[in-house]
N, C-alpha and C positions, 0 to 999 in steps of 0.2 A: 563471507565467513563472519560470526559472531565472535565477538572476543567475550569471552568465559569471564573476565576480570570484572567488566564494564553491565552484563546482560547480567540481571535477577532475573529471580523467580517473577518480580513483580511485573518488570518488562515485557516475561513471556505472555504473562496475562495480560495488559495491556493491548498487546503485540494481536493475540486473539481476538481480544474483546471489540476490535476498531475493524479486523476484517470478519468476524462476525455481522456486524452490525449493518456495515457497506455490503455484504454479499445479501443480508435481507431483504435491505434498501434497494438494490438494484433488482431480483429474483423479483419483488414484489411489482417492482414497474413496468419490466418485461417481460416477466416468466422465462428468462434464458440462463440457464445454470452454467453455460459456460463462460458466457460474457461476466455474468457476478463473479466467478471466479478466480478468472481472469484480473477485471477492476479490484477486488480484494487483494489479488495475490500484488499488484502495485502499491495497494495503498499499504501493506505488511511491510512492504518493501522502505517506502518511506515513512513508515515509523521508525522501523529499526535504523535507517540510517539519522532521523532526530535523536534516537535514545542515543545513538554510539556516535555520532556529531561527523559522520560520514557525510561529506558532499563531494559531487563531478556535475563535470555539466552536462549529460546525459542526465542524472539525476535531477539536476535543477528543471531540465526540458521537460521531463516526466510528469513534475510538480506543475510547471506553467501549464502544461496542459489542462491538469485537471483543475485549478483555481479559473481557468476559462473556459470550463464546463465542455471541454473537449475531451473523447475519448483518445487516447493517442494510440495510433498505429502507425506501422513501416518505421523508418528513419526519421527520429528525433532531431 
């Protein structure tokens, strides 16, 4: 959940503009619409939890993943 307090307008945009970008980047590498949306909808995920200073360590696993260029599936 978002907290209303903390998330702007600007956030949201942000929030967009970074899984926009990752969903091109990937679409454009392997033409598979659902894996880019899939990686987008992770990397929405960890933004919003930078904007809102959210962490767990399922969360932090998620990040390690993709900083070592691993897509993560199954159990983190």
């Amino acid at each position: 959940m978002k907290l209303n307090g903390t998330y702007t307008k600007e956030n949201k945009a942000y929030h967009n503009k970074v899984r926009e970008t990752i969903f091109g980047k990937i679409y454009r590498r392997c033409g598979d619409g659902e894996l880019a949306e899939y990686i987008s909808s992770d990397f929405g995920l960890i933004v919003d939890s930078m904007i809102l200073g959210y962490k767990d360590s399922w969360l932090d696993k998620l990040i390690a993943s993709y900083r070592n260029a691993i897509i993560p599936a199954g159990i983190l």
